[in-house]
PyMOL Python script that loads the backbone (N, CA, C, O; Angstrom):
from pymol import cmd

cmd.read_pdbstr("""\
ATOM      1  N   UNK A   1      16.235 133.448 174.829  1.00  0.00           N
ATOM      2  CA  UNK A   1      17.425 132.949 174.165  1.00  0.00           C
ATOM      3  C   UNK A   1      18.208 134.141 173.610  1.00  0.00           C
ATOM      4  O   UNK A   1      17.635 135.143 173.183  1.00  0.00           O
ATOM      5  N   UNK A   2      19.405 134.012 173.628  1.00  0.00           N
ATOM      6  CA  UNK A   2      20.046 135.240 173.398  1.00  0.00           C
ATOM      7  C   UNK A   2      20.309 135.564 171.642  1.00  0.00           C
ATOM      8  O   UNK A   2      20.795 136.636 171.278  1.00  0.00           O
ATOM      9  N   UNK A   3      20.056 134.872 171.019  1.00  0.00           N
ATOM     10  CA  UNK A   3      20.361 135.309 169.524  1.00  0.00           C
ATOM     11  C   UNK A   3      18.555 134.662 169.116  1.00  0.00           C
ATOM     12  O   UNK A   3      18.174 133.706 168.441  1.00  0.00           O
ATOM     13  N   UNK A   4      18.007 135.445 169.695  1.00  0.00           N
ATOM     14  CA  UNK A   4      17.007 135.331 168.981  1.00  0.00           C
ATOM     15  C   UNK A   4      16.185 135.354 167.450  1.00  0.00           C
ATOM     16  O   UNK A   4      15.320 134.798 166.772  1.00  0.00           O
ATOM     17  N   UNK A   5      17.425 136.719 167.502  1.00  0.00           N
ATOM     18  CA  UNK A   5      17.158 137.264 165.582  1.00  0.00           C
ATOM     19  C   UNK A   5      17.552 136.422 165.054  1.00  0.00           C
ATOM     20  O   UNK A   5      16.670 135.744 164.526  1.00  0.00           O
ATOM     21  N   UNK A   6      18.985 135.925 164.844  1.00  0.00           N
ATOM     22  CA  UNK A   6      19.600 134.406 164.500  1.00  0.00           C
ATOM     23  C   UNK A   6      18.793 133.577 164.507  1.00  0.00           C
ATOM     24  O   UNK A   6      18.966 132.752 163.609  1.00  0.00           O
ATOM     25  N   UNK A   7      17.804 133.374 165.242  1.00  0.00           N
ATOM     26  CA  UNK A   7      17.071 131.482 165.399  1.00  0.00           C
ATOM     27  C   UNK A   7      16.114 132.546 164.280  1.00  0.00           C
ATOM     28  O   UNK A   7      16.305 132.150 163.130  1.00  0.00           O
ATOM     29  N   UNK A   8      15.235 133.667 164.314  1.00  0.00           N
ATOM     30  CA  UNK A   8      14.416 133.450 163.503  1.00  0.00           C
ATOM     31  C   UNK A   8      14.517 133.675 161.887  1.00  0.00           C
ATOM     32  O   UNK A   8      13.616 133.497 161.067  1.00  0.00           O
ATOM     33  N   UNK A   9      16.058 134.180 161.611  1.00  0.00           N
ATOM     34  CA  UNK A   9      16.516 134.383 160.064  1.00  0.00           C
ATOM     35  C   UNK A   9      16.464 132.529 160.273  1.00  0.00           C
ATOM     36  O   UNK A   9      15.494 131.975 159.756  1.00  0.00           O
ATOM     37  N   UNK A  10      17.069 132.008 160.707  1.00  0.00           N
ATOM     38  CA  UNK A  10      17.295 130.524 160.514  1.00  0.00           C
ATOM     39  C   UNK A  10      15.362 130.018 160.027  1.00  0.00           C
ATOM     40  O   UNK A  10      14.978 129.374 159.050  1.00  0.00           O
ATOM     41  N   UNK A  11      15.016 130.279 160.509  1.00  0.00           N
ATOM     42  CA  UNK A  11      13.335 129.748 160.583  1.00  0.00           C
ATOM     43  C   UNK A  11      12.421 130.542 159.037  1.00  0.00           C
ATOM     44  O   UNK A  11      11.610 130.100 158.224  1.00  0.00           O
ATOM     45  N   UNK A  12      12.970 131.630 159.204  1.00  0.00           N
ATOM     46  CA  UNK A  12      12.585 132.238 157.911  1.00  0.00           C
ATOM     47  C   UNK A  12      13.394 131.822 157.172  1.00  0.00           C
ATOM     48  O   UNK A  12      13.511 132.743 156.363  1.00  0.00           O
ATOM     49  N   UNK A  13      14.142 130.944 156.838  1.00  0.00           N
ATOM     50  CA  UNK A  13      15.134 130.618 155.781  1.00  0.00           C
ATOM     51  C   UNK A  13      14.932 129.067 155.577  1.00  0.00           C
ATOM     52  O   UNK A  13      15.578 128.386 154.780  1.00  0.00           O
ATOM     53  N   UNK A  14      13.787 128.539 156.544  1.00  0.00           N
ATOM     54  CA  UNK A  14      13.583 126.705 156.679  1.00  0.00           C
ATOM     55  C   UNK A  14      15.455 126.096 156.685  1.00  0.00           C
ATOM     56  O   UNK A  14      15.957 125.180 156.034  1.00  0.00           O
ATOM     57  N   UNK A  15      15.939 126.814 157.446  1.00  0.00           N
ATOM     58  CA  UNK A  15      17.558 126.443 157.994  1.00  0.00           C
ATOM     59  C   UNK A  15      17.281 125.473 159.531  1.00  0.00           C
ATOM     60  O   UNK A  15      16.985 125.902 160.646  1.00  0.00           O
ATOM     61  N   UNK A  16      17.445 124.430 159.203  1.00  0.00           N
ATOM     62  CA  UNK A  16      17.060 123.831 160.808  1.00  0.00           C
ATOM     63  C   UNK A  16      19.107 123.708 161.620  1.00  0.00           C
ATOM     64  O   UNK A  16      20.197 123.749 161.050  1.00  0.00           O
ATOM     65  N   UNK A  17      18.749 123.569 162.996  1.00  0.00           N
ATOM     66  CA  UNK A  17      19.601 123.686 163.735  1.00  0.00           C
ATOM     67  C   UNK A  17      20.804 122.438 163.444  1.00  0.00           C
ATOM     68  O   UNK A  17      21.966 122.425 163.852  1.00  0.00           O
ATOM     69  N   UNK A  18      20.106 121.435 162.614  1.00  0.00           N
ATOM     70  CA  UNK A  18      21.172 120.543 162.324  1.00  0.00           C
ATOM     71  C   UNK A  18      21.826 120.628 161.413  1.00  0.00           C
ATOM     72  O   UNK A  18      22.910 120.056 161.304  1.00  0.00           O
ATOM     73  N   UNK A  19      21.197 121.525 160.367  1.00  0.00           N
ATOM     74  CA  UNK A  19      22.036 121.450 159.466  1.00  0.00           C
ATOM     75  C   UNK A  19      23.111 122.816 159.723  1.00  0.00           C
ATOM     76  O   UNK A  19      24.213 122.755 159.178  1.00  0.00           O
ATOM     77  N   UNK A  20      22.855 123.723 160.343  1.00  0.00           N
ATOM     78  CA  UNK A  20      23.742 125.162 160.599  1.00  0.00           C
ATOM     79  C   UNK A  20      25.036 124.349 161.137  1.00  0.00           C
ATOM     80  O   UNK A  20      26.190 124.524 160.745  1.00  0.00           O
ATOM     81  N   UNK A  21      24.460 123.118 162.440  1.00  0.00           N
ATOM     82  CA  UNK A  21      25.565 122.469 162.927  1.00  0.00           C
ATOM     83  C   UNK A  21      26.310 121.991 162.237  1.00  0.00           C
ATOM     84  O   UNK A  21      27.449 122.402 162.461  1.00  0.00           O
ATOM     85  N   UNK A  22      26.208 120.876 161.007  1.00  0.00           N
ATOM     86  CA  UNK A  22      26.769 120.430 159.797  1.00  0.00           C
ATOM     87  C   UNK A  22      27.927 121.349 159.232  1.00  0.00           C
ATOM     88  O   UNK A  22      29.118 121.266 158.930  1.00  0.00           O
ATOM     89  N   UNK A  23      26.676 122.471 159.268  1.00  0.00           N
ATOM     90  CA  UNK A  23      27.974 123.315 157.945  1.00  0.00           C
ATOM     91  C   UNK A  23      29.228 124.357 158.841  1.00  0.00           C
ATOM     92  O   UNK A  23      30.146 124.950 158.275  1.00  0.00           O
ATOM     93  N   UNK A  24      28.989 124.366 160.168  1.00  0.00           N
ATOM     94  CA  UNK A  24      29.796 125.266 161.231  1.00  0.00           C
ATOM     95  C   UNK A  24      30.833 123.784 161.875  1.00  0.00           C
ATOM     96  O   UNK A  24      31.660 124.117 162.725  1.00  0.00           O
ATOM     97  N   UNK A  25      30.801 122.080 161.467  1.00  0.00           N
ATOM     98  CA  UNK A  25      31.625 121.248 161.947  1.00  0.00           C
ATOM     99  C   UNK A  25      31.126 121.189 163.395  1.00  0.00           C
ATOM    100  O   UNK A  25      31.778 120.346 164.012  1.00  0.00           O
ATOM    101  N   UNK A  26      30.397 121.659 163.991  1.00  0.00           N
ATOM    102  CA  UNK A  26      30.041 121.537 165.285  1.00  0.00           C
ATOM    103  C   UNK A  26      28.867 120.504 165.535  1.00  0.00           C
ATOM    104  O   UNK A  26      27.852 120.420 164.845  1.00  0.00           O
ATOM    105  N   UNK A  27      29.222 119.630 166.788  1.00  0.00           N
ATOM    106  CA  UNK A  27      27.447 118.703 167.310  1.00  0.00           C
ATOM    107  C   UNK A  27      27.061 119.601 167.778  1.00  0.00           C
ATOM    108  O   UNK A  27      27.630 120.569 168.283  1.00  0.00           O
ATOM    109  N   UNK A  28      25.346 119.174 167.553  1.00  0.00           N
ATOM    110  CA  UNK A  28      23.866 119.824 168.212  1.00  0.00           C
ATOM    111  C   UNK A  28      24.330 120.598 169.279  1.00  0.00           C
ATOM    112  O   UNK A  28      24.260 121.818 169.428  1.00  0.00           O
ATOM    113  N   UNK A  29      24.883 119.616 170.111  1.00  0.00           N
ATOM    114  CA  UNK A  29      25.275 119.815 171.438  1.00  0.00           C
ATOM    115  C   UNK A  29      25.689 120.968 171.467  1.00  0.00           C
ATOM    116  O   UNK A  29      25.032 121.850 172.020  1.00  0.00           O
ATOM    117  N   UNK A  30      27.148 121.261 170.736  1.00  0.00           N
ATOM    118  CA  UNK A  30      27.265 122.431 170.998  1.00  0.00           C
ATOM    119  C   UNK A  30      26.907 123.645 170.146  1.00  0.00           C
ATOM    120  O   UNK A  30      27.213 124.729 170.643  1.00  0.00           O
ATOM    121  N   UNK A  31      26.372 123.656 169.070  1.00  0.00           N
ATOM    122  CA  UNK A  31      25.627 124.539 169.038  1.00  0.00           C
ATOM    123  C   UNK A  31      24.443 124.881 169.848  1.00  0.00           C
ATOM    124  O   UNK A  31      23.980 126.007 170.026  1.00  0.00           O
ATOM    125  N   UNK A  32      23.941 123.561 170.396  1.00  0.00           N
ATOM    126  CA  UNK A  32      22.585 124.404 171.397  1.00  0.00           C
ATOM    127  C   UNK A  32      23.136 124.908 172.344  1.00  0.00           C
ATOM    128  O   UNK A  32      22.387 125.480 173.136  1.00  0.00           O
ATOM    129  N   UNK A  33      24.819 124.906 172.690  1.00  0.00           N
ATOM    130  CA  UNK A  33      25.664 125.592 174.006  1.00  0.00           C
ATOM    131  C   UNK A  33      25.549 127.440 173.122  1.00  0.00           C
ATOM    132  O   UNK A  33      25.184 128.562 173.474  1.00  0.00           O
ATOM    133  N   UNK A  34      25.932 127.001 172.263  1.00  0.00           N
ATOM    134  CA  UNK A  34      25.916 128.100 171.618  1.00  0.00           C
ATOM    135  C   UNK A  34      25.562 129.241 171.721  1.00  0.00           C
ATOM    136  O   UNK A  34      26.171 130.283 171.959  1.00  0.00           O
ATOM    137  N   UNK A  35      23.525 128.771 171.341  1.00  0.00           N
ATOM    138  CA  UNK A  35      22.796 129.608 170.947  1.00  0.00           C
ATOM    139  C   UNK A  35      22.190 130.038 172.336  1.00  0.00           C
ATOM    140  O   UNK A  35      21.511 131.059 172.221  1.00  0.00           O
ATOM    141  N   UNK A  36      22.245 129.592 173.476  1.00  0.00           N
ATOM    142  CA  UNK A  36      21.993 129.690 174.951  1.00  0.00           C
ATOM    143  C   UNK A  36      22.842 130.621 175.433  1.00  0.00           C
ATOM    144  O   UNK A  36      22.753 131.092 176.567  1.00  0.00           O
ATOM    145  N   UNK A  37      23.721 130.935 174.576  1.00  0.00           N
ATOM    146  CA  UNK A  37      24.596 132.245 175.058  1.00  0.00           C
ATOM    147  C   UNK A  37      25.818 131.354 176.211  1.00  0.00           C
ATOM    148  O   UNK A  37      26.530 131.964 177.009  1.00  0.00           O
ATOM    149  N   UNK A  38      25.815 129.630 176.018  1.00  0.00           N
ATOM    150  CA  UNK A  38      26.773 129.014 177.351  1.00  0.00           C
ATOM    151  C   UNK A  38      28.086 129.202 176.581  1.00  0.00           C
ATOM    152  O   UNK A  38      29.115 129.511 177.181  1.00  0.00           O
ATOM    153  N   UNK A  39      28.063 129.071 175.634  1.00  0.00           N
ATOM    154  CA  UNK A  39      29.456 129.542 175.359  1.00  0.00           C
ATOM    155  C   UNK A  39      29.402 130.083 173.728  1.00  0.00           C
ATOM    156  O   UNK A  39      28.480 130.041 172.913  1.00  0.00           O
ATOM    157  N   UNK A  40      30.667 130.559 173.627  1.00  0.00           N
ATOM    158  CA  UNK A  40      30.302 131.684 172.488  1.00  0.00           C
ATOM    159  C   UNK A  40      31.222 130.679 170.584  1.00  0.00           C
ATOM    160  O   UNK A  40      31.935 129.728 170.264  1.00  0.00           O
ATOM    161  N   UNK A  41      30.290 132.091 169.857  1.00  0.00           N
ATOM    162  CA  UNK A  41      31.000 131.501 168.805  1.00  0.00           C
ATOM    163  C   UNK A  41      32.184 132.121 168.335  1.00  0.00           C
ATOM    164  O   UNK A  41      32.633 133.199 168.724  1.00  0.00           O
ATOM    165  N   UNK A  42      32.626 131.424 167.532  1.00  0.00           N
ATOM    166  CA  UNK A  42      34.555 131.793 167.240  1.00  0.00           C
ATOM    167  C   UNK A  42      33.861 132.738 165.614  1.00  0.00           C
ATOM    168  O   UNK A  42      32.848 132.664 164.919  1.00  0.00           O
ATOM    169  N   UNK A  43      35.393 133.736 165.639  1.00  0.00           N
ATOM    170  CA  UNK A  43      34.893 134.504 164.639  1.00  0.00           C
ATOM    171  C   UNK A  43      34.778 133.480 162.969  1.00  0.00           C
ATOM    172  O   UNK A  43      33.834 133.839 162.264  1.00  0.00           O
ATOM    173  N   UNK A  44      35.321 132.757 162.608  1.00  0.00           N
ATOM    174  CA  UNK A  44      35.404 131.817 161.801  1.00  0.00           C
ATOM    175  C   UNK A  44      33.394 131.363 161.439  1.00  0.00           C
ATOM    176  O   UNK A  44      32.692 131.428 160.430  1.00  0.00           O
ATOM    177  N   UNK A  45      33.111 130.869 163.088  1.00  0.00           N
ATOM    178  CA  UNK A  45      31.627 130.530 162.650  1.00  0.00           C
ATOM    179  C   UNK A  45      30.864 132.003 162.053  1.00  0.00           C
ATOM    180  O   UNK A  45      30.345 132.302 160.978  1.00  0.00           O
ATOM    181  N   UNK A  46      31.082 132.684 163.269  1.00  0.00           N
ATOM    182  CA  UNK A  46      29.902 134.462 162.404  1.00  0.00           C
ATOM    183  C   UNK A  46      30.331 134.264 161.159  1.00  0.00           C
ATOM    184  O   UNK A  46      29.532 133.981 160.266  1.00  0.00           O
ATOM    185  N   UNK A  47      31.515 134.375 160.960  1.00  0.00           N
ATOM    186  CA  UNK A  47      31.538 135.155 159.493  1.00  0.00           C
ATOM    187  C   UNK A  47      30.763 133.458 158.379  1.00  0.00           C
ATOM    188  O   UNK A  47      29.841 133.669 157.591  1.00  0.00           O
ATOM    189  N   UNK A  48      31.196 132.359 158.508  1.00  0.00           N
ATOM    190  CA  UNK A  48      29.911 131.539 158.084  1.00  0.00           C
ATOM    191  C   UNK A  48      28.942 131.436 158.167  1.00  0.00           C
ATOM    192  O   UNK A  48      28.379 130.825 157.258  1.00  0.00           O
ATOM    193  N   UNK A  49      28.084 131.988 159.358  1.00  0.00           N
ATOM    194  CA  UNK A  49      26.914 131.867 159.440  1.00  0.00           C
ATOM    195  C   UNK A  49      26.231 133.047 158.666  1.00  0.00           C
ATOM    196  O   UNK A  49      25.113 132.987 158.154  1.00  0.00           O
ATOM    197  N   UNK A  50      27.145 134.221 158.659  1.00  0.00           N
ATOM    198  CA  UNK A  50      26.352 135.744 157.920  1.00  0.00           C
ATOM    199  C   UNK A  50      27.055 135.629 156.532  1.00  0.00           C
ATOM    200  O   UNK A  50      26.271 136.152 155.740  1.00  0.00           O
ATOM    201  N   UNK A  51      27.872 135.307 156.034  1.00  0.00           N
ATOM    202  CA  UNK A  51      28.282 135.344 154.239  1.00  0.00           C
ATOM    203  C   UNK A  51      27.842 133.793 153.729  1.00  0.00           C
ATOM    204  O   UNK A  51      27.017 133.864 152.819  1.00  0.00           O
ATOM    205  N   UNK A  52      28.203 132.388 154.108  1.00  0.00           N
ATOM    206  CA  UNK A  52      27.566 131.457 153.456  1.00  0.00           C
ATOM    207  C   UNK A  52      26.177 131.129 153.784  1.00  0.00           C
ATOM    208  O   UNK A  52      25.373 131.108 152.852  1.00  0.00           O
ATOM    209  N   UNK A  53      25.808 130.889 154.881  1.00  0.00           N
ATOM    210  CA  UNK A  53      24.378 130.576 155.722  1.00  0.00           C
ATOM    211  C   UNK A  53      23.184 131.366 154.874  1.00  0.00           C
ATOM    212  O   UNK A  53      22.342 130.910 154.100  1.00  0.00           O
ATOM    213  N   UNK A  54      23.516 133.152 155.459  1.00  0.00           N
ATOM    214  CA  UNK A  54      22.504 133.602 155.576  1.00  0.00           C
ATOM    215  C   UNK A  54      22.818 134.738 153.710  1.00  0.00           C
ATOM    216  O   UNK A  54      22.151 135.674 153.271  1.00  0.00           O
ATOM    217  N   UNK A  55      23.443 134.398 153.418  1.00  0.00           N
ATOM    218  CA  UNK A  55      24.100 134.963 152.117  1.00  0.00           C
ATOM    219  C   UNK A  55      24.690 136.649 152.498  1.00  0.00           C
ATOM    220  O   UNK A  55      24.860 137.474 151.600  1.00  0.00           O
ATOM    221  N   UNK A  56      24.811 136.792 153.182  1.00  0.00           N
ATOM    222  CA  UNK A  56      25.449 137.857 153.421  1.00  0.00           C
ATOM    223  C   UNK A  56      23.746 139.113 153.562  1.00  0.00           C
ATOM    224  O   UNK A  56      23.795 140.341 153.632  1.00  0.00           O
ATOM    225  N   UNK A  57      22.633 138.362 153.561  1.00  0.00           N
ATOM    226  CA  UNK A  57      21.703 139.245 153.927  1.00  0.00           C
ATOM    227  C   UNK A  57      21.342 140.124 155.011  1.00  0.00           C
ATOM    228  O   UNK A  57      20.660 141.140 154.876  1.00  0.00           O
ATOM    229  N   UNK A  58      21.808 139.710 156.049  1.00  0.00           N
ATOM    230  CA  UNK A  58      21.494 140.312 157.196  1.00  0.00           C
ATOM    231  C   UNK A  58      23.027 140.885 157.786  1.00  0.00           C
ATOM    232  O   UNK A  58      24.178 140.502 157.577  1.00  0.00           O
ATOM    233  N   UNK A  59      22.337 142.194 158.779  1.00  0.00           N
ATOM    234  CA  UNK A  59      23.669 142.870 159.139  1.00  0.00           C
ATOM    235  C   UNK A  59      24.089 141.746 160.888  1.00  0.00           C
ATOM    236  O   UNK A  59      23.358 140.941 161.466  1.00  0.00           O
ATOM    237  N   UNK A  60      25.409 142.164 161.203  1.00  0.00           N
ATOM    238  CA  UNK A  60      26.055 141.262 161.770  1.00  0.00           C
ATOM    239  C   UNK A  60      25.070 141.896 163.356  1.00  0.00           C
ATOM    240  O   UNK A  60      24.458 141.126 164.096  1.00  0.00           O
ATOM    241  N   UNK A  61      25.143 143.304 163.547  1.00  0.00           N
ATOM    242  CA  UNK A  61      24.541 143.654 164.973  1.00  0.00           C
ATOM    243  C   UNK A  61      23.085 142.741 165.167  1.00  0.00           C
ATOM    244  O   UNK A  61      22.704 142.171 166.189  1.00  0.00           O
ATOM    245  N   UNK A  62      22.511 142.799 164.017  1.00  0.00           N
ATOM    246  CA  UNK A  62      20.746 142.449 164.014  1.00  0.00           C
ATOM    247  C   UNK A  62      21.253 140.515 164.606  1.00  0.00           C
ATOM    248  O   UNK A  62      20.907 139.910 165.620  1.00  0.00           O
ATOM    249  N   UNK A  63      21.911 140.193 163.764  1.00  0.00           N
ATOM    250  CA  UNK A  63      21.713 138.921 164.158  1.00  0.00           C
ATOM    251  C   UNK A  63      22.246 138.406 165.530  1.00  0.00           C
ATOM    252  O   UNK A  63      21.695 137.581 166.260  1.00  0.00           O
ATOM    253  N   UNK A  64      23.419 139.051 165.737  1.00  0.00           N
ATOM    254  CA  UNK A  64      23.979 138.843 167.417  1.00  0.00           C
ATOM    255  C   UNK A  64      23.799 139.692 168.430  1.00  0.00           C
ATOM    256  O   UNK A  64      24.405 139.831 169.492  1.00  0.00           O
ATOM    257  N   UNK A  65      22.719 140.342 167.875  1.00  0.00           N
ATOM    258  CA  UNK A  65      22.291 141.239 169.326  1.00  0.00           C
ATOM    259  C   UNK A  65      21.722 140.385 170.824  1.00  0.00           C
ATOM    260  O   UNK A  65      20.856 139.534 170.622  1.00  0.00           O
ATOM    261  N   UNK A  66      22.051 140.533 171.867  1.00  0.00           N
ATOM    262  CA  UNK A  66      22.165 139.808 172.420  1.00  0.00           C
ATOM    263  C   UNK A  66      20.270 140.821 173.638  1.00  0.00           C
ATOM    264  O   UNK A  66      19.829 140.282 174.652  1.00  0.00           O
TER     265      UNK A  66
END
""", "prot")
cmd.dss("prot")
cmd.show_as("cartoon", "prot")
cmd.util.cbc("prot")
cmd.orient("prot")
């Protein structure tokens, strides 16, 4: 999976995939397009997922390294 680091800050954080979907306005659906690398995220989601999500803990390369 291509954002691997991403799924496991999510897992170390007990962040499940439905709720990331919730707070990014997106269905499962397409976040699991997402995280499969089928289609990408808009800069709007990164910057939610690394300043509200993940509190601004992690650097942006580590988590979307592909």
């Amino acid at each position: 999976m291509p954002y691997a680091n991403l799924l496991a800050e999510l897992k170390r954080r007990n962040i499940s995939q439905e709720t990331l979907s919730k707070t990014l306005g997106v269905s499962p659906n397409t976040l699991t397009n997402k995280l499969k690398g089928k289609s990408d995220f808009s800069l709007k989601e990164i910057k939610i997922i690394k300043n509200d999500v993940l509190n601004k803990q992690c650097d942006f390369d580590y988590l979307f390294k592909d």
